[in-house]
C-alpha positions as CSV (number, residue, x, y, z in Angstrom):
1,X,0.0,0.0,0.0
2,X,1.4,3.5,-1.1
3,X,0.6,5.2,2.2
4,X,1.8,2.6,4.2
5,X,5.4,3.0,2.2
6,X,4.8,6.7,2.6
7,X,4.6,6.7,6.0
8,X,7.7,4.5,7.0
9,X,9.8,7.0,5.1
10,X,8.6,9.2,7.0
11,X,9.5,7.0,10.2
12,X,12.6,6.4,8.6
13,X,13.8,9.9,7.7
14,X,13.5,11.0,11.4
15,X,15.4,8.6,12.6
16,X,18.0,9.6,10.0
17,X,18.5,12.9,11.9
18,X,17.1,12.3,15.8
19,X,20.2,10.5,16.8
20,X,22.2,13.8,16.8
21,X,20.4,15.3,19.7
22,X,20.8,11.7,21.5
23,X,23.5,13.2,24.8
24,X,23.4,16.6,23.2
25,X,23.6,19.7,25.6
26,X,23.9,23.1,25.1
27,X,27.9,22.9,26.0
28,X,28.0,20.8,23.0
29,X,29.0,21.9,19.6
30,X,26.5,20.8,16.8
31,X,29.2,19.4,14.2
32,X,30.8,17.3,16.6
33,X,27.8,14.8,15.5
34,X,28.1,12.6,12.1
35,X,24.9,14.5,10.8
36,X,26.7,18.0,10.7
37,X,29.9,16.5,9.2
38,X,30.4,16.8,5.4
39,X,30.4,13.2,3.4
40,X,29.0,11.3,6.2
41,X,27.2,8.4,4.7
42,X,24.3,6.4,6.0
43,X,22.2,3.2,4.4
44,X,19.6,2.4,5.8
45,X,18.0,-1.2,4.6
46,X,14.4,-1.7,4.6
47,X,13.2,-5.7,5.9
48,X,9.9,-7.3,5.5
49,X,9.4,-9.0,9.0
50,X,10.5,-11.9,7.8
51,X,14.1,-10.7,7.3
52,X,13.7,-9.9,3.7
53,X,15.4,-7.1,1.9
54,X,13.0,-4.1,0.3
55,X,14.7,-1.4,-0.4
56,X,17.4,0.9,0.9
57,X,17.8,4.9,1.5
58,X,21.4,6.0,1.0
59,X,21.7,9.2,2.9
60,X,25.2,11.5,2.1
61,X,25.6,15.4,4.1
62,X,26.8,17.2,1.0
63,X,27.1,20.8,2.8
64,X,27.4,22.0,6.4
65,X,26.7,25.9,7.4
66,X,27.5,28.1,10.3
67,X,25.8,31.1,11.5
68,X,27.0,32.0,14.8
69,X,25.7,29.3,17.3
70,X,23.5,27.6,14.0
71,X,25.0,24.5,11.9
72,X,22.6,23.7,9.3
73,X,23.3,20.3,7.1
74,X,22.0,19.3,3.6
75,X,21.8,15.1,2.3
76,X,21.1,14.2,-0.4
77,X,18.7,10.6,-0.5
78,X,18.7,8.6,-2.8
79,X,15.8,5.4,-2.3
80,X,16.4,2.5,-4.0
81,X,14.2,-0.6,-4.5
82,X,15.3,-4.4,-3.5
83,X,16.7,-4.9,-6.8
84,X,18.8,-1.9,-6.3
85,X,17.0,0.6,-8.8
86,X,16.3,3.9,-8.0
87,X,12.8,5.2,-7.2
88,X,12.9,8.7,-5.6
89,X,15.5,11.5,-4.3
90,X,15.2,13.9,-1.9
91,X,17.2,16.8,-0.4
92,X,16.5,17.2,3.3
93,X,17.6,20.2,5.3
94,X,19.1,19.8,9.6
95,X,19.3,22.7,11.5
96,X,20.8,22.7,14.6
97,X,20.8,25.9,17.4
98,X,23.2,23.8,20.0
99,X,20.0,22.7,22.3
100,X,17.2,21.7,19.6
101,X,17.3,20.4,16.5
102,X,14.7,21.1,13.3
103,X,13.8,18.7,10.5
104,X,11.9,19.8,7.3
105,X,9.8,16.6,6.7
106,X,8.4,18.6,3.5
107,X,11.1,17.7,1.3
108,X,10.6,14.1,2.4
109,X,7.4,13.8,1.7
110,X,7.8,15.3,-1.8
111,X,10.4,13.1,-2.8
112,X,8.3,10.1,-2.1
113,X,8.3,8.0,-5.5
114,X,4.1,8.4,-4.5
115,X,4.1,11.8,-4.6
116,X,5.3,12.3,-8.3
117,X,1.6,11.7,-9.2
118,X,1.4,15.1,-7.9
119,X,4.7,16.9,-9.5
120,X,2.0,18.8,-11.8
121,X,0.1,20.3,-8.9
122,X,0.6,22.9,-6.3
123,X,1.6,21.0,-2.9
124,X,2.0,22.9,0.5
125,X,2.7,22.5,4.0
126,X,1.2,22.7,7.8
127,X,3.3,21.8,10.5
128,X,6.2,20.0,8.9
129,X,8.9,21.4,11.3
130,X,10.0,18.5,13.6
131,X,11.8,19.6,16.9
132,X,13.6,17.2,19.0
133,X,15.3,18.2,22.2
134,X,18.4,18.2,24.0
135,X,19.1,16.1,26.8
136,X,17.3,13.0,25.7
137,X,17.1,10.5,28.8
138,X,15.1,7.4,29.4
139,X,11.6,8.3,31.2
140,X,11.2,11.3,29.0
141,X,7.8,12.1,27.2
142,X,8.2,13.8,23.8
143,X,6.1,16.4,21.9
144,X,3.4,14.8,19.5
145,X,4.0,15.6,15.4
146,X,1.5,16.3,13.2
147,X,1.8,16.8,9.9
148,X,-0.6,18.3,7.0
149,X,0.2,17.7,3.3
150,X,-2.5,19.7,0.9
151,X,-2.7,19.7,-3.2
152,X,-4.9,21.6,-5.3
153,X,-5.2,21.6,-9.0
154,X,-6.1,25.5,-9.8
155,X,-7.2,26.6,-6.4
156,X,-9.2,23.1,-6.0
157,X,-8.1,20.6,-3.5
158,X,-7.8,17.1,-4.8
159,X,-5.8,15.4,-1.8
160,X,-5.1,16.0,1.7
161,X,-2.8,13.6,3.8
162,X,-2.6,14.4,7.7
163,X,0.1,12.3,9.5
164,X,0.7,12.3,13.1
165,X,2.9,10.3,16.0
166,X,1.5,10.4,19.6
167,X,2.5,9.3,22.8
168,X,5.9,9.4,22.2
169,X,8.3,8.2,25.1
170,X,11.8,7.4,25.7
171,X,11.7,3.7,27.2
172,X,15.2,2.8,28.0
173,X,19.1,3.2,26.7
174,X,20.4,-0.1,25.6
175,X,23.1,-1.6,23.1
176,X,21.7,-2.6,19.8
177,X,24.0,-4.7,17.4
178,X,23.1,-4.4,13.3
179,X,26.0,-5.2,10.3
180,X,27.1,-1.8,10.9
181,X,28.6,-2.5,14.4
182,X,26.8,-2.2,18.5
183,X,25.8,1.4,19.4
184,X,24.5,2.6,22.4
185,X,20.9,3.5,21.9
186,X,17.6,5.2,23.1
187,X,15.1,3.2,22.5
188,X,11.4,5.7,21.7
189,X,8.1,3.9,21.5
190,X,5.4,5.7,19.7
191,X,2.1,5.5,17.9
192,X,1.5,6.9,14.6
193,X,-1.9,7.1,12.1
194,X,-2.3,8.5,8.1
195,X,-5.2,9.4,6.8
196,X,-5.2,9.7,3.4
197,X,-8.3,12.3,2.4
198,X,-10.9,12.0,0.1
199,X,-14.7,10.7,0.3
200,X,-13.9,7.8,2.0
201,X,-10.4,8.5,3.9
202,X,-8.1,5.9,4.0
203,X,-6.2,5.6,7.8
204,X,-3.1,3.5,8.3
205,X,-2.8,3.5,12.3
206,X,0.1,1.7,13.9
207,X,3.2,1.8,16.4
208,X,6.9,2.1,16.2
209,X,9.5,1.5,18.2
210,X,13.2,2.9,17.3
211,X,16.6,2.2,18.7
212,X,19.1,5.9,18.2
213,X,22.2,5.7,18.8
214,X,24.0,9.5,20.2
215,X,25.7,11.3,17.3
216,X,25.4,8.7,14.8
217,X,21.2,8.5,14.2
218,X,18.2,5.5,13.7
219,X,19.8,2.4,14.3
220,X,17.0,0.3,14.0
221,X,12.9,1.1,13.8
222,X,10.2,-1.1,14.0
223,X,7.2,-0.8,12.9
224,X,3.9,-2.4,14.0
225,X,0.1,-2.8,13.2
226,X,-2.7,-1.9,15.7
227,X,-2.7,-5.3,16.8
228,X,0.8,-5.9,17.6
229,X,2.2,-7.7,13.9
230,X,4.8,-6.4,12.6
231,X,4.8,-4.5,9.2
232,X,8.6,-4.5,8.7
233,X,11.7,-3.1,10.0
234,X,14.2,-0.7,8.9
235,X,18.3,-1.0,10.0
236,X,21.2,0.8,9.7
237,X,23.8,-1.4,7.7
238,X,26.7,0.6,6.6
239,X,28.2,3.9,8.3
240,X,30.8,6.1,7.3
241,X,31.4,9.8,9.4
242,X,33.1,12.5,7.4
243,X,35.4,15.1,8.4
């Protein structure tokens, strides 16, 4: 289903970027972290739950820029299917003040291979700046996401997709091993729903739980239907920090 694949890239792209803010405090310098270091290179592999490979998303920073106390980081994505041909890129955009950290899940949305339906229409945004905090520590309770994607041909609507992740908490920090080496992760439990508009909406509702390992990013995320089953799993399985 389209908007099921939509909505683990979107689960996936987070986890791309969360693990910088993993042991982060405002002492710290932003580009000490693998996501504010040019050329650092992350693939992350896509598993049906039986252990079977889908796809991958190759993630490479390509520029880093300081303003004062702000580092802000562009990657490049490139998604590939399980036969290794591409199927969508996207540019995604990391801004980081020292204490929080912002993620532009607009572009990642867009440069889902579903979205290219729309290329042809206007697209626009509510609420697609994700903030993660500082400071991350096992007990804590993190803000809900909610995200509205709207496109209209000549003024009309034609499709809306809402997406949002509740009752997000941090469960625990624990080692978590994958071919890429063991890192020392968070682990975040959440649940998350899309509904995909239109007379009869469509609504994908569901839980995740993600491993993020401090400075490095998603380790490992898991994601679940309403009833416990797994859907499929996503891993980190190659790593490489610039300079």
């Amino acid at each position: 289903m389209k908007s099921d694949k939509t909505m683990k890239k979107i689960i996936l792209a987070g986890a791309i970027v969360i693990g910088a803010l993993t042991g982060m405090n405002a002492q710290n310098s932003c580009d000490a972290y693998a996501q504010f270091k040019q050329g650092s290179q992350f693939v992350m592999t896509n598993f049906s739950p039986k252990g079977k490979v889908e796809g991958t998303t190759e993630t490479k920073v390509t520029k880093v820029t300081k303003t004062g106390t702000t580092v802000e980081s562009q990657a490049a994505q490139v998604t590939k299917d399980d036969k290794g041909k591409e199927t969508a890129t996207s540019n995604t955009v990391i801004t980081c003040t020292g204490t929080t950290i912002k993620v532009d899940l607009s572009s990642l949305m867009l440069s889902d291979a579903s979205a290219n339906a729309y290329k042809n229409y206007d697209m626009s945004f509510e609420g697609n700046i994700v903030e993660y905090p500082a400071g991350m520590h096992a007990g804590q309770t993190l803000a809900d996401v909610e995200m509205v994607m709207v496109v209209k041909d000549k003024g009309t609507e034609i499709m809306r997709m809402t997406m949002k992740m509740t009752n997000r908490k941090v469960e625990a920090k624990e080692p978590r091993t994958t071919t890429a080496g063991t890192f020392e992760c968070f682990k975040i439990t959440y649940d998350y729903e899309m509904i995909m508009g239109g007379a009869i909406p469509i609504r994908i509702k569901g839980k995740t739980t993600e491993w993020y390992s401090p400075g490095i990013g998603g380790v490992r995320i898991e994601n679940y239907n309403q009833n416990g089953k797994m859907r499929g799993y996503t891993e980190l399985t190659s790593f490489t920090k610039g300079s």
